[in-house]
N, C-alpha and C positions, 0 to 999 in steps of 0.2 A: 228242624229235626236235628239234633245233635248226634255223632256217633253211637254216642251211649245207648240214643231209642233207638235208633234204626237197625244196631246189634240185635237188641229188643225184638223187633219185629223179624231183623232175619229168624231168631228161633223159635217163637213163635210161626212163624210158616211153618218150619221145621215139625214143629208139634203137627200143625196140622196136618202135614202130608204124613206122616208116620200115622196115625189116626186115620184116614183114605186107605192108607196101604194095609194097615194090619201091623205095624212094623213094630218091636219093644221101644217103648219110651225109654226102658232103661239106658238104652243106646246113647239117646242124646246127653249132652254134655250140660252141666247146670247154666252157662254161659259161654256165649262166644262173641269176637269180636269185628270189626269190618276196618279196612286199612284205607288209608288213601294210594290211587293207583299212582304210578312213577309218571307214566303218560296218560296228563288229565282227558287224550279223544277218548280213555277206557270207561270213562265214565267218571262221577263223582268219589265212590267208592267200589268195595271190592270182598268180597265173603268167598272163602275157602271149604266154607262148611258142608259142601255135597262134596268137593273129596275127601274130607275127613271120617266123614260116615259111610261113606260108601263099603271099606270093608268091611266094617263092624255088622251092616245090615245085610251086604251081598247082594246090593244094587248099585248098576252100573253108573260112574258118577254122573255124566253128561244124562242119563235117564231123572235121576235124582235132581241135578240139578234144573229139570226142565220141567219138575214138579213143584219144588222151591221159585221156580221165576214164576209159571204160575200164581203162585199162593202170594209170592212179594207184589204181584202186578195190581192185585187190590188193594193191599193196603195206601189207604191215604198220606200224598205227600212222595208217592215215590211215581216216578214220570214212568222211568222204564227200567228194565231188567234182561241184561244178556249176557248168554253163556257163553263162554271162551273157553278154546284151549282143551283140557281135558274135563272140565265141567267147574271151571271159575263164574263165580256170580260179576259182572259189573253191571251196578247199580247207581241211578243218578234219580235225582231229587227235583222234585218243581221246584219254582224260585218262591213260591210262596212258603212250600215247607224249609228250603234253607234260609228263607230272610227273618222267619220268626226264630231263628238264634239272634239276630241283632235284638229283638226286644227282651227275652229268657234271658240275656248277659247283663240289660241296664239293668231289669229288676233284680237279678240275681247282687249284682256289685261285688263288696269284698269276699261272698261269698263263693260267688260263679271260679270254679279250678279244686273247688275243694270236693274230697269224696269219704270214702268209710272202708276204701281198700284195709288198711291196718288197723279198723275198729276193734281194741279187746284186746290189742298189744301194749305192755305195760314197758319205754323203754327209756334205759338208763345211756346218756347219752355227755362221755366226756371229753373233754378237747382245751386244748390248749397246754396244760399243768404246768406251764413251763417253772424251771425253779425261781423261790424269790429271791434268787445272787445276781440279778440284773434286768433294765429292761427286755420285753417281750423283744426276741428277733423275730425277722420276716420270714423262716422258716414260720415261726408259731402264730404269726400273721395271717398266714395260707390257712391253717386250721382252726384260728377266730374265725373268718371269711367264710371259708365252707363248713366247719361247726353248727354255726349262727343258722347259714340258710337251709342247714339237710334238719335242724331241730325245727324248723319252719313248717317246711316239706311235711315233714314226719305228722305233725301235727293239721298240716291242709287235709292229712289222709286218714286222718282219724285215730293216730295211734296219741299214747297220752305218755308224752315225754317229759322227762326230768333233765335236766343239762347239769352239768359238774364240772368243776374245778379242783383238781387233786393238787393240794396244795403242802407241797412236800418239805415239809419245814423241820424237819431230823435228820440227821447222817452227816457225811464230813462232807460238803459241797457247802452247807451249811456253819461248819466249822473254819474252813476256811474264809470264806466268807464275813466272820468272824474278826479273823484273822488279819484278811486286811482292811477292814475299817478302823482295826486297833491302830495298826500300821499306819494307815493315812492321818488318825489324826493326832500321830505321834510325829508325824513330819517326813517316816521311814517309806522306801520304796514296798512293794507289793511283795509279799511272801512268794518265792517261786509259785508255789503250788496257787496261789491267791488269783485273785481277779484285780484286773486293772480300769482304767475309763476314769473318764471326771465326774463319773457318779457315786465314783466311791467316796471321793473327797466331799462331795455334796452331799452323801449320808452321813459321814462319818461329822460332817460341822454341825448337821441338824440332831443327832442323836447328842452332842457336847453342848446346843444349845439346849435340849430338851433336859439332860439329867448333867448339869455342872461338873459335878461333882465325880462322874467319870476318869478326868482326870488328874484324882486322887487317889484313885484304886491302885491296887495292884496288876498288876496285868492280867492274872486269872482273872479276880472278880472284872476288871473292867471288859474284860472279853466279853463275859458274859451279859454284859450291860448293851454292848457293842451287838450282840447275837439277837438278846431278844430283840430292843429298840428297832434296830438296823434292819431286820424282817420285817417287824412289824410297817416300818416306813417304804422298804420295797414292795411289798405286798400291797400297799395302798397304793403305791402308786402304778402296779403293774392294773390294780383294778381300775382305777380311774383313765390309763391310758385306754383299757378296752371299751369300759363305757364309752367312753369319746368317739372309740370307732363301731358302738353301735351293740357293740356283744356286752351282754350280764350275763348271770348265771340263778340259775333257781339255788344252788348248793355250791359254797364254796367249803369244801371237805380237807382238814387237817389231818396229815400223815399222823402227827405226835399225839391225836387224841386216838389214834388204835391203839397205841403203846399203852397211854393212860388209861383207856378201860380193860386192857386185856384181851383184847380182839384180836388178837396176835396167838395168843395161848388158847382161847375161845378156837380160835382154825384149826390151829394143831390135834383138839380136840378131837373135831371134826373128820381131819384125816386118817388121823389114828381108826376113828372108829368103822370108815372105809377100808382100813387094810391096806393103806399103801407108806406109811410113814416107818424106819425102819434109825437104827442107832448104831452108827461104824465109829469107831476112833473118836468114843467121846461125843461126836456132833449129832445130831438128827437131820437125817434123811429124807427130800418125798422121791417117791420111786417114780416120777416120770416116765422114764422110758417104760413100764407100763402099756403108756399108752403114744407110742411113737416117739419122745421126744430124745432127743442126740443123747443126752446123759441125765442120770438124776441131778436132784437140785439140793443143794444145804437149807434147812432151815433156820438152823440154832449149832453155831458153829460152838465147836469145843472150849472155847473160852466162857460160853453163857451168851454171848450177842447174839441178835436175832441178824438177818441177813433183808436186805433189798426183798427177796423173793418172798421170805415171808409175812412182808407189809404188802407186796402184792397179793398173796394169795387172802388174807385177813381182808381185806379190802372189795373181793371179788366177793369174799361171804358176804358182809356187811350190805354187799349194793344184791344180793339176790334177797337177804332176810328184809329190807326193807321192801321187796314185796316185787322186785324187774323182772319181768321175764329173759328180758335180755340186754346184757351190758353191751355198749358197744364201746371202744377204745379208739379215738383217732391218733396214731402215734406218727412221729417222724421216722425219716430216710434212711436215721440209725437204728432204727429198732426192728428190724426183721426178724434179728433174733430171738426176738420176744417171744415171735406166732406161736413158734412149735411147743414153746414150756407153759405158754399161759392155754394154748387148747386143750394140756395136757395136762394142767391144773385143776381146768374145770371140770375135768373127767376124772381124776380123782375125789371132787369131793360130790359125785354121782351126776355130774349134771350130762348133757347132751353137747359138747364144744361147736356144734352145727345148731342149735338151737338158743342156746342159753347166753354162749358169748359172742363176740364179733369184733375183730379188731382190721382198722383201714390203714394203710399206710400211705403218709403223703411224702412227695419228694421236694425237692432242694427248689428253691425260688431265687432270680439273682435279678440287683436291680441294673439298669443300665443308662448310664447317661453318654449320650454322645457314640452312643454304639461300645462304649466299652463298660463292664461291671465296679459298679460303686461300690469299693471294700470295707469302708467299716464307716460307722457310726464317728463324728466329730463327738459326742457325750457316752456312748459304749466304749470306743476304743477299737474296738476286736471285731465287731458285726452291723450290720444293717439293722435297724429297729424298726419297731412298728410306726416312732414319730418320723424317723426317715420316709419312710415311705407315703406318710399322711401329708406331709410337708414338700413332697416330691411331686402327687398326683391328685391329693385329694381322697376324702374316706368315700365316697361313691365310686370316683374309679378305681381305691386299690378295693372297696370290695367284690367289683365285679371284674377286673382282671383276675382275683385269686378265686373268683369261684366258676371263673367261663369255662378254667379248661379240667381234664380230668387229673385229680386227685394222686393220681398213680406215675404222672409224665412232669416230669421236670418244666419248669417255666422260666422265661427272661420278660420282663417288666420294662419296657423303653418308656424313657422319659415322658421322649418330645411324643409317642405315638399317643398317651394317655393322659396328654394334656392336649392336645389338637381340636380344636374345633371342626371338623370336620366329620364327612364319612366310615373315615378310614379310620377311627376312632369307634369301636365297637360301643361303649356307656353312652359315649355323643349321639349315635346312629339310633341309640333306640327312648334316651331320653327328648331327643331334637320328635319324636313322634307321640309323647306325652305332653311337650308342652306344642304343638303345632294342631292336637287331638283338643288343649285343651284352647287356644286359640282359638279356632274353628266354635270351637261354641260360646267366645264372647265376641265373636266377629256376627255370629247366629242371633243373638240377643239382642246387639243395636241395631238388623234390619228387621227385627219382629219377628224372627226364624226361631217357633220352638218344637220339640217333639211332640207334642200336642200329646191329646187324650190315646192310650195305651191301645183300647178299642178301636179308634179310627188309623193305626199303624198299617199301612198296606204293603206286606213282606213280597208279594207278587212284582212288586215294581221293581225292586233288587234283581233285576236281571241281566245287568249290565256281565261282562265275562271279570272284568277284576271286581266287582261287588262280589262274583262267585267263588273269586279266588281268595279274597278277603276274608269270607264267611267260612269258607273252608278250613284258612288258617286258624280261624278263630274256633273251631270247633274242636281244634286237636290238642288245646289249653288242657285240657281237666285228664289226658291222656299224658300229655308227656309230665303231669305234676304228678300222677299217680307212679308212671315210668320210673323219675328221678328222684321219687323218696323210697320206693322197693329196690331199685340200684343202687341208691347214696350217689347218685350222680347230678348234683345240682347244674352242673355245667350244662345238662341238659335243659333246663330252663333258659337259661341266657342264651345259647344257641338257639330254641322258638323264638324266641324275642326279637332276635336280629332278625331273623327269617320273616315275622308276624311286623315287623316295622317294615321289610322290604316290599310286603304285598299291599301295605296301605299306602307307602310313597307310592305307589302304580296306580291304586284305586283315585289318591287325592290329585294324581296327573289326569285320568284320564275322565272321571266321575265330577263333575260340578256339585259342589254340595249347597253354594250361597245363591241365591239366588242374583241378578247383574242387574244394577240399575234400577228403574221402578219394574224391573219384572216381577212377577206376580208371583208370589210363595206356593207353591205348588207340594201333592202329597210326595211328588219321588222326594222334593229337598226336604221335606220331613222324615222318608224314610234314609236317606242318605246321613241324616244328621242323628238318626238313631241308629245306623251302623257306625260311625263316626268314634259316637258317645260309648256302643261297644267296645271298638279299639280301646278307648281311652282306659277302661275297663281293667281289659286283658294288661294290657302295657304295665299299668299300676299294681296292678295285683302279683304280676311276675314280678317286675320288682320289688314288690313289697317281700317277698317270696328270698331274694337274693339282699335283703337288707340294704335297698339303694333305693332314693328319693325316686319320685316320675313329675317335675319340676311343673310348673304351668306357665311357667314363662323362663325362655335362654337369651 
């Protein structure tokens, strides 16, 4: 019995006794849920739900809930039922009805963790955008990483996501940029304002290999040789770096084509016809502060240029007319400032900024060798990159160190800790349980040890105390995936993980699963090795979840 049914039947009781009592159905709640208790003597699990209705009905909860223990004590699969406290249910399970989750996981497989919490949610999900004036840093690292696994998440739970790449290939960031690859491959030092690295020199030789004739131009035209080319060669290679570490994207979206269709003037329209757009000194105005935000914003400054904000706001159109219900933004450390004018955008052009948009912010990541922080990139110059870091730990552990913790808290990445074979080594600790889970069943195979027929499974025998703690972990999978994609908190995945590898090192200490010598194959080692096969399961599937392998052999 998984939490899910046994919810299930707590309300179901619920119905029943309210139906005994006379009580309004309307009272009860469409669903409810059952916890696991802190201290497993409370029993297996734990329901709240006779003090929750107690006021709404105006009976006494420890009464109510001695009507609900009742009503739970028949249902099948449930051992016993008592009341604590001021009227808490704890509730515990036969071992037959907890061991038939080991079998419900094998059949279930990549599916078992997935549910329909966000079914009918249309959601527009971007991350990364970093500019194309240089490799991805380990700042944009963190939001490939946790990007990657919250569009995973989102979709375990039923929501139908779109992933994006705003790929910002206008404005002077881009001009510069420009700029110094003219410079490089004129032989000149980097424009103050310019970017440096030997990446530049390495575009700047591949755009003179690719168009000769470059340097016959003038310096205008060859700028502009240098702009498009030089993008276009960043940009592939920022994609290809991602691919490598595991992130694509459904939509990779160009700043310069809002410009070229007019989506830019298309918003304006828009706002105008909301009533918040307004014309001071030549420029146009959105009136943000409206709706909270510290001052209004320029759209179309008095020279005729459009401004940064109005390719945001044109862009926010574009991702709701394509049909999102809700855009979600993962921005960096520096962009706080963003929240107030972009919630206050969306509410200009009529939408709900609690419903429609969403924007996360992630913080500063630093890498560390030797206990001290590794400054810059040997091929950036200036930062840490994404090859840095892949080259440092490996694309399994940099993307489970960037998605273990939360999103909101600054992180230090050590070396030697995330390259360690060992324990202490969080990716080691719970992949060393994927391939030891998948061991375990070709260790099964050469002594004739298999799960046999589905029917003949006897979940009764799983009565050992770590098969129960096992089964227990395993039960809370499809809970904390549902948890970590309505929170954006994938870290919350990798932490079960650890936790769900810690209970099976206990089970595989203390539970025999192979049978020794010519001993005789027996049903517990059949049902051991179909708890086993669960683990392997859950393990693989949370990583699949967090975009990192679950190995079959270290």
């Amino acid at each position: 019995m998984t939490p899910a049914e046994l919810a299930e039947a707590v309300l179901s009781a619920a119905h029943a006794v309210f139906d005994a009592r006379g009580l309004d159905r309307s009272a009860l709640p469409e669903r409810t849920a059952v916890e696991r208790p802190r201290n497993p003597e409370h029993g297996d699990y734990a329901s709240t739900l006779a003090l929750q209705l107690s006021k709404r009905v105006g009976v006494p909860p420890r009464e109510l809930a001695a009507d609900l223990s009742e009503q739970l004590g028949r249902t099948p699969g449930i051992k016993s039922v008592e009341i604590a406290g001021p009227g808490f249910l704890n509730i515990r399970l036969d071992a037959a009805a907890a061991g038939l989750l080991a079998r419900s996981i094998v059949e279930a497989g990549p599916a078992y963790g997935h549910g329909t919490a966000l079914a009918g949610q249309k959601i527009n999900l971007e991350f990364v955008s970093a500019n194309p004036t240089g490799p991805v840093h380990i700042g944009g690292v963190r939001w490939a990483a946790v990007g990657d696994a919250l569009s995973r998440l989102l979709r375990a739970s039923g929501a139908e996501v779109g992933t994006e790449y705003y790929f910002n290939d206008a404005g002077s960031q881009i001009d510069r940029f420009a700029r110094s690859l003219l410079a490089a491959a004129k032989g000149e030092p980097a424009p103050e304002d310019g970017y440096g690295g030997a990446y530049i020199a390495e575009i700047a030789e591949q755009v003179r290999a690719k168009r000769p004739e470059v340097a016959t131009l003038p310096d205008d035209a060859a700028q502009e040789v240098f702009r498009v080319e030089g993008v276009a060669l960043m940009f592939d290679e920022i994609k290809s770096s991602l691919r490598g570490f595991g992130v694509d994207f459904d939509t990779y979206f160009n700043e310069k084509d809002l410009h070229d269709r007019g989506e830019l003037e298309h918003a304006l329209t828009r706002l105008r016809e909301q009533g918040h757009v307004d014309e001071r000194d030549g420029a146009v105005w959105l009136r943000t502060t409206d709706f909270g935000d510290d001052k209004d914003r320029v759209l179309r400054k008095s020279n005729g240029e459009w401004t940064y904000f109005a390719a945001d706001c044109a862009y926010y159109l574009d991702k709701r007319e394509r049909g999102f219900d809700r855009a979600v933004y993962m921005l960096g450390a520096d962009h706080h400032g963003y929240v107030g004018r972009m919630k206050a955008m969306a509410a200009c052009f009529g939408d709900d900024p609690q419903v429609h948009l969403e924007i996360l912010i992630g913080q500063l990541v630093s890498l560390l060798r030797d206990g001290a922080p590794v400054r810059m990139s040997k091929r950036a110059g200036t930062v840490v990159t994404l090859e840095d870091l892949v080259d440092a730990i490996g694309v399994d552990a940099a993307r489970y160190a960037l998605a273990r913790y939360s999103s909101d808290s600054p992180i230090d990445i050590d070396v030697e800790l995330w390259t360690r074979a060992s324990r202490d080594n969080p990716v080691y600790y719970v992949q060393y349980v994927a391939a030891r889970t998948a061991s375990v069943g070709r260790n099964a195979a050469e002594v004739g040890l298999t799960r046999g027929d589905a029917d003949a499974f006897r979940p009764a025998l799983l009565a050992h105390e770590k098969e129960n703690e096992l089964l227990k972990a395993l039960a809370e999978f499809p809970a904390t995936v549902a948890a970590a994609a309505e929170l954006r908190e994938p870290h919350r995945v990798a932490r079960y993980l650890e936790e769900l590898s810690g209970a099976y090192h206990r089970f595989y200490d203390n539970c025999r699963i192979l049978p020794r010598g010519d001993e005789e194959v027996t049903d517990l080692h059949r049902a051991r090795l179909w708890l086993n096969d669960a683990t392997r399961t859950v393990i693989a599937n949370g990583l699949h979840l967090l975009g990192v392998s679950a190995p079959e052999r270290m």
